[in-house]
N, C-alpha and C positions, 0 to 999 in steps of 0.2 A: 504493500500500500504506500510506502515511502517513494517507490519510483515514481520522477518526474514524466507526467504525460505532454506530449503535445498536440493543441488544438489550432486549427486553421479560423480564423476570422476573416470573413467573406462578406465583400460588400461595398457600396459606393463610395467609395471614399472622396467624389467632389462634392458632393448632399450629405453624405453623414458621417464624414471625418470623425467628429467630434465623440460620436456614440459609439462608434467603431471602436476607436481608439480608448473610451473609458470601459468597453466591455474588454479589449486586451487587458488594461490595467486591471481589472479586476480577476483574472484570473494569472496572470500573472503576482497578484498577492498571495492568493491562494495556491502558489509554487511550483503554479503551472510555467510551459512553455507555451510560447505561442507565433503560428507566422500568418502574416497576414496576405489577403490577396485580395486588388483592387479590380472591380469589375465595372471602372467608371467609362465612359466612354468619351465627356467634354469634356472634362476638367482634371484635375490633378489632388492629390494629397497634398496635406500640410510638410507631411515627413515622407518619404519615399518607402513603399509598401516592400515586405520579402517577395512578392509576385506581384510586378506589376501590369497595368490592362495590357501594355504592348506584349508581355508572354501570354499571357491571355488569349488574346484576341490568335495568337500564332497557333495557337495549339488547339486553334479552330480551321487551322489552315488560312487564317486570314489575316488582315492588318486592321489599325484602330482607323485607318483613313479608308478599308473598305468599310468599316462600320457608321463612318460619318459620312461618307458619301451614299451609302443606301438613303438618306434624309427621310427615316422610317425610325421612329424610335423602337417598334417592334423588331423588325429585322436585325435592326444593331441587338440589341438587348439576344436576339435567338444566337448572334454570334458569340455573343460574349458567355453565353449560358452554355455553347457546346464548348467554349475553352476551358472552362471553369470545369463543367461536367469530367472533362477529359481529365482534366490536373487530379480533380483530387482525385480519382481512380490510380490515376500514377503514383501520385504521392504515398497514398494508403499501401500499393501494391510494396513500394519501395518501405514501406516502415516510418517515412517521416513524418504521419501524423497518425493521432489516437482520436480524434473525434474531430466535427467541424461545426462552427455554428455558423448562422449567416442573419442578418439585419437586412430587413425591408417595407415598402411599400407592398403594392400589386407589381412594379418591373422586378425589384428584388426577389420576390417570395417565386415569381413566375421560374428567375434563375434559379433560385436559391433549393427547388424541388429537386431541379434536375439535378442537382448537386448530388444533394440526400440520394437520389437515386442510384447513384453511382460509385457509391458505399456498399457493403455485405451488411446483412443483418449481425446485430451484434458490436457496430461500429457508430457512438454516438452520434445524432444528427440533431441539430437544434434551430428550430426557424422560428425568430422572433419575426413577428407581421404584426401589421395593420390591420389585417383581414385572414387571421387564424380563427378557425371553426368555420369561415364564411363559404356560404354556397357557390361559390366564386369559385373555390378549388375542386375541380373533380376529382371523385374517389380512385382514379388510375392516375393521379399522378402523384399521389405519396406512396413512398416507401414503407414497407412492411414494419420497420420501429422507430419510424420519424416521428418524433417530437415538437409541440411546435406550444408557443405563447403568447396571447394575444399581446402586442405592444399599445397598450392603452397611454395615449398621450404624446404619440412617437411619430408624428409625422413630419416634425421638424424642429430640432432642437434640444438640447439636451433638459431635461428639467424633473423635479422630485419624485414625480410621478415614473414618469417613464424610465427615473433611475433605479429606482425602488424595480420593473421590468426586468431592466438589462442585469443587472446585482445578481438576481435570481437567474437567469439563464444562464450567468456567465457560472454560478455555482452547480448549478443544473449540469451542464456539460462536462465540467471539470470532473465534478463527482461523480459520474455517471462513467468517465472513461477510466479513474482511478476503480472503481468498484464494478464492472463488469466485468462476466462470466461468459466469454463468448462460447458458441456451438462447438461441440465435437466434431472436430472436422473429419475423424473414421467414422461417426457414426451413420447409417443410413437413414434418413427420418421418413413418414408417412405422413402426409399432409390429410386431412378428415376434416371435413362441412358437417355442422350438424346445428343444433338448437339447447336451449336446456335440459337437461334429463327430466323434469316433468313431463315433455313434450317427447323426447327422443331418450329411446333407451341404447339403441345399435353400439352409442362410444364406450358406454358402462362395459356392454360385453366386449368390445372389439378390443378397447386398450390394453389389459392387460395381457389377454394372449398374445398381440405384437410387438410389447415389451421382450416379453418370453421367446418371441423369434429375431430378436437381437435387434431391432428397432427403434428410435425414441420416435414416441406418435407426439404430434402438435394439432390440439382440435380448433377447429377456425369457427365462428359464432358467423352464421350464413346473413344475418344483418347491415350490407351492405358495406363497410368498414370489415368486418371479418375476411367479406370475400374476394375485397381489393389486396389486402395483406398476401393473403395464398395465391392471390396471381403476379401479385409482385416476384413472391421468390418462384412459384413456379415460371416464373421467364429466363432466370437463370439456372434453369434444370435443377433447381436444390434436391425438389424430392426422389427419393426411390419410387414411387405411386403414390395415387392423389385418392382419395375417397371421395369423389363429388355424389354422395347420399342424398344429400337435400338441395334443391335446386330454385328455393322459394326470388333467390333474388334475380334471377331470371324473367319469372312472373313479373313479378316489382319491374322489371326494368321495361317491360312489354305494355304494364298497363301506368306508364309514368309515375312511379310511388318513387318517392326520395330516396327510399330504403334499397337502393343500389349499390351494385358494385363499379358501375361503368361498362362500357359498352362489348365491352373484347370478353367479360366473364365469360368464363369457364371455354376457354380459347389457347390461355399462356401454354397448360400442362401440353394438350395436343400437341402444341406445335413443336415442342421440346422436345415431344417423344415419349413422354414420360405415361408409363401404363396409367390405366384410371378405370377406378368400378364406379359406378353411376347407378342412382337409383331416385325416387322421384319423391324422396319426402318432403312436405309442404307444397307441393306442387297442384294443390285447391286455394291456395288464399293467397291475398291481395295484403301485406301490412301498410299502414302509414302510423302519422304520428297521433295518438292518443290524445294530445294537448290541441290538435288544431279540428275542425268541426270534421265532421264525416263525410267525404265527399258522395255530394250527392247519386251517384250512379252507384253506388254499393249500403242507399240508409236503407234497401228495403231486402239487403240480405244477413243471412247468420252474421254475429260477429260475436270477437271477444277481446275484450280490454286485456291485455297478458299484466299491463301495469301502466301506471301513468306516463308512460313514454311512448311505449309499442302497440299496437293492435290491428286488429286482420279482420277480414272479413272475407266470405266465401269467393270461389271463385265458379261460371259459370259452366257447365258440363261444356259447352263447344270452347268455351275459353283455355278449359282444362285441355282440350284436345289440340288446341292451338298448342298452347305450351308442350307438351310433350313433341310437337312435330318442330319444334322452336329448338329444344335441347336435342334431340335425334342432330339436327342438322350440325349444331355447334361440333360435338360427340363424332360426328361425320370427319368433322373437317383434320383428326386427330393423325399423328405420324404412329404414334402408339399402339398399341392392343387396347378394347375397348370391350369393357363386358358390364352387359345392364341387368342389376337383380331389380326382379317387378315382382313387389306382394301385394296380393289381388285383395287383401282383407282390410286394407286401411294403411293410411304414412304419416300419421302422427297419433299423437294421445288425442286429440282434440275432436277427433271423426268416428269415434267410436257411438254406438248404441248409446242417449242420453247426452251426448256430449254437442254441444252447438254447430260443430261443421257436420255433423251425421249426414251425409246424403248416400244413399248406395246405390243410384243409379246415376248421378255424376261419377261417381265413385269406379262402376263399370264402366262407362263409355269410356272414362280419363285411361284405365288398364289396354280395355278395346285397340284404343289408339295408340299405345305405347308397342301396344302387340304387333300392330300393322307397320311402325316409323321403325324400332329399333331391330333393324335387317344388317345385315353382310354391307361393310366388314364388323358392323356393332354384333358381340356376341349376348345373347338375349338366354337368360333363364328366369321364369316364370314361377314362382312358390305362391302355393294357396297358404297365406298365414299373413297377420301384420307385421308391418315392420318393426314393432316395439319386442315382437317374439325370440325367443332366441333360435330359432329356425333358421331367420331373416343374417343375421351374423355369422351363423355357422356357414351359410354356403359365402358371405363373401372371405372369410377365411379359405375356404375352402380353396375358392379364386385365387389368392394369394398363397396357396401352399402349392398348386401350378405352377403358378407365375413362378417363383423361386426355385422348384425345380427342375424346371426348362429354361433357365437364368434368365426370364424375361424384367423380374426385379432383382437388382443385385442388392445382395447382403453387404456388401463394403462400399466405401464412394472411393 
């Protein structure tokens, strides 16, 4: 814990010198090291940055005079965003830094993602904004453990408020890169979608037997943020196989619910390669948020408040059939082996006999159709049971004790 870490401070340094340079100081008390790198385009630092926009703007392939002659603030800003992107990847690869934070507006945060992105998980990322939490940022362009802070007060100038901000991120980073426990980089991990265990039982039984087959499982919360996380690393091939089980944010994404993941879900693993058993739980309901009124086109079906943030409501039998031909296609587009378990008795706690999504003949058509889309090359097995059963778990193991013997998942990375 004694060892000195080093963190990279990112950011304009001809608009926020001053902020920049009080978040180095501050973590420099704190015993850190730190280098800095300017991602300004007009103008210049007070003090000459350890990277400045002209390496920058190079390791974009470009120069600051191509940046100032596009007379695009966006364009310049997209240059400076792939040199930066590119550095810290280099830098990290090279060892010369332990974490990065970065200071912004909307141009800043815009680079400052791509930054974060271009880190491994495990490797602090810190993005103070203007516009943290804001719906402004799509859920595919953060990083799977990017951190970020609203900068309340921070749009120009240094002052008590916004110092009181910066104080704390600059502690936030520091400490975060001293105290973290990065991944096993032998070990093979399973990526797994799922819900609460009130709702979904599958990870209860799945985890521990694939602990047991020398695995560490990571379960992702299908909530739109959960399933931006698991495609973020699934684009850098992290996992050994993907359990895309429940596929509610798909739905969500079809019938415009916030509650997304961005547009590419359940796209990353495919394309990597990367095996994936697929299966269709929540794939009857629609969530939004609890706190805002009910949109109209779903007040006159089942619903269920899960809690004061989250809630769903049915989804309609042809709608269901849509989605299942929605994910078939995604599932299609896979470089990978592809095998769909379909329980014909229900795909969550919530649709059972008594319980508010009960329909059993959405219920059939939504199976119907799943029967008819998931074809060659998608391998399709069919169990009369819910998926809360442990029937339902037994054959995707089963799946995966295949897979591992015909080395389609490897046991080591």
């Amino acid at each position: 814990m004694s060892e000195q870490r080093t963190i990279l401070v990112i950011g304009t340094y001809d608009t926020k010198d001053a902020e920049l340079n009080y978040v180095a100081d501050r973590i420099r008390r704190l015993g850190g090291n730190v280098l800095t790198m300017d991602v300004s385009v007009l103008g210049d630092p007070s003090v000459p940055t350890n990277i400045s926009k002209h390496e920058v703007a190079a390791a974009a392939g470009k120069t600051i005079e191509d940046a100032v002659s596009a007379e695009d603030e966006n364009l310049a800003m997209q240059i400076m965003a792939a040199g930066a992107s590119a550095l810290c990847a280099k830098l990290h690869a090279e060892g010369s830094i332990d974490g990065m934070i970065a200071l912004g507006g909307t141009m800043g945060t815009d680079l400052a993602l791509d930054c974060a992105r271009a880190l491994p998980i495990g490797v602090p990322k810190y993005v103070v904004s203007t516009i943290a939490f804001s719906p402004l940022i799509a859920p595919d362009r953060l990083s799977a453990d990017i951190q970020m802070i609203l900068w309340a007060g921070g749009l120009y100038g240094l002052n008590d408020i916004c110092k009181a901000t910066l104080s704390q991120a600059a502690g936030a980073v520091y400490g975060a890169a001293l105290a973290v426990e990065p991944p096993d980089p032998d070990r093979p991990v399973i990526g797994m979608v799922s819900f609460g265990s009130s709702a979904l039982q599958y990870m209860i039984h799945l985890r521990q037997p694939l602990i047991d087959r020398g695995f560490s499982v990571a379960v992702f919360h299908g909530t739109g943020m959960g399933g931006m996380a698991l495609e973020s690393l699934a684009e850098q091939g992290y996992f050994a196989a993907v359990l895309e089980l429940a596929v509610a944010e798909i739905g969500n994404l079809m019938v415009g619910s916030v509650v997304n993941a961005g547009a590419n879900r359940m796209l990353a693993a495919g394309k990597s390669g990367t095996p994936i058993i697929a299966a269709p739980a929540f794939g009857d309901m629609i969530d939004f948020a609890t706190w805002q009124p009910v949109p109209e086109r779903f007040r006159d079906r089942p619903y269920h408040a899960h809690n004061r943030l989250l809630a769903s409501a049915s989804l309609t039998a042809e709608e269901r059939r849509e989605l299942a031909r929605e994910v078939a296609s995604r599932l299609r587009q896979s470089k990978g082996p592809v095998h769909f378990v379909l329980p014909t008795q229900g795909i969550h706690a919530w649709d059972v006999e008594g319980m508010p999504a009960h329909d059993p003949v959405a219920l059939a058509e939504m199976v119907d159709e799943y029967r008819n889309v998931m074809v060659d090359p998608i391998e399709l097995t069919v169990l009369d049971c819910h998926i809360n059963d442990l029937e339902f778990s037994q054959q995707v193991l089963s799946v995966i004790d295949r897979w591992i013997a015909d080395g389609t998942i490897k046991t080591t990375r």
